[in-house]
GUZATOR-483377 format. One record per residue (C-alpha): x, y, z; residue number from 1. Coordinates in Angstrom, 1 decimal, decimal comma, m for minus. Example, Ala and Ser with C-alpha at 12.3 -4.5 7.8 and 13.67 -1.06 7.14 Angstrom:
2
<x=12,3	y=m4,5	z=7,8	n=1>
<x=13,7	y=m1,1	z=7,1	n=2>
END
This chain:
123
<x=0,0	y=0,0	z=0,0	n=1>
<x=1,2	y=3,6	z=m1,1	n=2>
<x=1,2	y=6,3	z=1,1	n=3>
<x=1,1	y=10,4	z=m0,1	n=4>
<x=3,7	y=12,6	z=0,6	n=5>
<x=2,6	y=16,1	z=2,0	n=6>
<x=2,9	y=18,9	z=m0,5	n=7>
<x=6,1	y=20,4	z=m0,3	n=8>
<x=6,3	y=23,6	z=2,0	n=9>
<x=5,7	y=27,1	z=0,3	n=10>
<x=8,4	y=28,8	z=m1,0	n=11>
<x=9,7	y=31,7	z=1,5	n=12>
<x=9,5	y=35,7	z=m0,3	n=13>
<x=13,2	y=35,9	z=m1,8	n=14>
<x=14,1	y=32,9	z=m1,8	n=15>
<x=16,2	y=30,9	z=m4,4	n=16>
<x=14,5	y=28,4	z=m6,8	n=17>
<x=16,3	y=25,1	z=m6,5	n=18>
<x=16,0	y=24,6	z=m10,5	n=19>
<x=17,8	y=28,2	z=m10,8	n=20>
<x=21,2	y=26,4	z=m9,1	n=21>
<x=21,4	y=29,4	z=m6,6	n=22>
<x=21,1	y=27,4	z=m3,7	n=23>
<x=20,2	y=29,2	z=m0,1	n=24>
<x=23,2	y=27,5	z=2,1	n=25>
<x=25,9	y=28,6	z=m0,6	n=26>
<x=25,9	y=32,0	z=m1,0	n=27>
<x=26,4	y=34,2	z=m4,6	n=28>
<x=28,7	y=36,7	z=m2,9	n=29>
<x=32,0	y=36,6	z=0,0	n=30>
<x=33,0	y=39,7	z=1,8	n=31>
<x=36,8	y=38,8	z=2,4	n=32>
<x=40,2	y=40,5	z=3,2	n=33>
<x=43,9	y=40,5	z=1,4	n=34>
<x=46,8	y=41,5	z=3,6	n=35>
<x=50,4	y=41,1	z=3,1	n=36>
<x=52,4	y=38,4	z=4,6	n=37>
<x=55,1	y=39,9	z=7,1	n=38>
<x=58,2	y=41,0	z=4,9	n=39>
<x=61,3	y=38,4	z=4,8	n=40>
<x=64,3	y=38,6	z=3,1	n=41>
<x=62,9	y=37,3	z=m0,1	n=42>
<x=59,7	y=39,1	z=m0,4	n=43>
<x=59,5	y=42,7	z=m2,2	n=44>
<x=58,0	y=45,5	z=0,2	n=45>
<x=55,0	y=46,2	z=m2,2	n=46>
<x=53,1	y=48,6	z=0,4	n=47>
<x=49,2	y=48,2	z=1,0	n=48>
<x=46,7	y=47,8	z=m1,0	n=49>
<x=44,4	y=50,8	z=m1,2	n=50>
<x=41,5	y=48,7	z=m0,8	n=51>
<x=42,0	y=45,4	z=1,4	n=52>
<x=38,5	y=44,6	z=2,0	n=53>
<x=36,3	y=43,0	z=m0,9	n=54>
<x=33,2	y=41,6	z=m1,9	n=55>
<x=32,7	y=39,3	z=m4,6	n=56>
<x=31,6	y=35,9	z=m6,2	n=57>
<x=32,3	y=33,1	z=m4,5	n=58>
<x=33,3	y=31,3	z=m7,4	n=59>
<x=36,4	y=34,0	z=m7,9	n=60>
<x=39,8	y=31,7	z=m7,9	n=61>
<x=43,2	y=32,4	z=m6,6	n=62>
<x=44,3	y=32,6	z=m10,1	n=63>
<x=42,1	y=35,8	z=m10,4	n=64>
<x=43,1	y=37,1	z=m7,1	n=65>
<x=47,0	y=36,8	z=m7,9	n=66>
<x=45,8	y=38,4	z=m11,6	n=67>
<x=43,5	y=41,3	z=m9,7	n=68>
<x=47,3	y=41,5	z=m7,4	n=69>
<x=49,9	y=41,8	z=m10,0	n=70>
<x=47,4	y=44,7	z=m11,5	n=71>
<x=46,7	y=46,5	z=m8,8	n=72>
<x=50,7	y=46,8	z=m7,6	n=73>
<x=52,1	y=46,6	z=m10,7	n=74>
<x=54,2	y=43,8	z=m10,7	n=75>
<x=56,8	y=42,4	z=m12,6	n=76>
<x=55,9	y=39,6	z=m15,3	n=77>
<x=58,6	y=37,6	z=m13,4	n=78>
<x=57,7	y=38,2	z=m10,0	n=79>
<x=55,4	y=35,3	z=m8,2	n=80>
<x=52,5	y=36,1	z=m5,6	n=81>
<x=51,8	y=33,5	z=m2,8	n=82>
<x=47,6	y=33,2	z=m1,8	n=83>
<x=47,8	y=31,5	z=1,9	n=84>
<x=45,0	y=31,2	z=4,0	n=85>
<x=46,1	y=30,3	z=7,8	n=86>
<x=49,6	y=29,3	z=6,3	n=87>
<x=48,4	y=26,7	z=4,1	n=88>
<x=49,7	y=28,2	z=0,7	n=89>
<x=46,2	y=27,9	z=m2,0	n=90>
<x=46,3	y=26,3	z=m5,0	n=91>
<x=45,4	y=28,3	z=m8,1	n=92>
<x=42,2	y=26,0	z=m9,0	n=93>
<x=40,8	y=27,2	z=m5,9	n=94>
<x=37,7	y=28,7	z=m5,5	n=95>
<x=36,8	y=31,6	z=m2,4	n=96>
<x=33,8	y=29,3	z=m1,2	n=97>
<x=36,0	y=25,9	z=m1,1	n=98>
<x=38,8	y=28,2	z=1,0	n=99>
<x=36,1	y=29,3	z=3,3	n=100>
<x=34,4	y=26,2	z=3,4	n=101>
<x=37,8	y=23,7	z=4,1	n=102>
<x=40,3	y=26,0	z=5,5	n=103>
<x=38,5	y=29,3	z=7,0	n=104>
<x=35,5	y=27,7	z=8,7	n=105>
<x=34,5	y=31,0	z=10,8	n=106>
<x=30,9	y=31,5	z=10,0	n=107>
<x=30,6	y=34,6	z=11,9	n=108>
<x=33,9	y=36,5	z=11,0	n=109>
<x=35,0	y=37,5	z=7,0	n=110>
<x=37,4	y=35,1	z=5,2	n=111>
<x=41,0	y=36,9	z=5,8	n=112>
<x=43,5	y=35,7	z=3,0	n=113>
<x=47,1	y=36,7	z=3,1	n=114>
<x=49,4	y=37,2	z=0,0	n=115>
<x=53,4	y=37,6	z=m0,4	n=116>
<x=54,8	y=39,0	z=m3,0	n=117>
<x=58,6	y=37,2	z=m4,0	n=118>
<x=60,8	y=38,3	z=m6,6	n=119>
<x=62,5	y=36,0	z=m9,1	n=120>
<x=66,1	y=36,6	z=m9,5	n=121>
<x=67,5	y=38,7	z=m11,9	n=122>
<x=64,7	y=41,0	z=m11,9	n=123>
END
């Protein structure tokens, strides 16, 4: 014997469609932070960026934020930009919601992602 399932509840005002793939427990947008790793030996002194806090896609990678980087300070072709979020250096595949989701894990406090610029000798 078959049994009915309930009708499925109503759909809350603003909320996502499941059909649309914007789904309610991921969200479209990250408000996050880029500051530069302590100065070594082997890292340039690039200064701060004049904007450190930004919001974005979550599906932004850390090849676009070492792109968005090199831009914004002007680097060197030659010159290599490290993405590390709590010292675990990202890899360039990497999206912001996979970084916040496996390495930030802080749901009340912004994603903070440190970057260090190195120079490649001879330039």
């Amino acid at each position: 014997r078959h049994t009915t399932r309930p009708p499925p509840p109503a759909e809350e005002p603003g909320a996502k469609h499941a059909k649309t793939g914007a789904a309610e427990a991921e969200p479209q947008e990250i408000s996050f932070s880029l500051q530069e790793v302590g100065t070594g030996l082997e890292a340039i002194n690039t200064g701060r960026l004049e904007k450190p806090y930004l919001r974005t896609s979550t599906r932004l990678t850390v090849e676009h934020l070492k792109k968005y980087l090199a831009k914004k300070m002007r680097l060197n072709e030659t010159d290599t930009i490290e993405i590390l979020c709590r010292d675990a250096l990202l890899p360039m595949g990497m999206t912001l919601a996979m970084i916040n989701a496996s390495h930030w894990r802080e749901p009340n406090e912004d994603l903070v992602l440190k970057y260090q610029v190195i120079a490649q000798e001879g330039s």
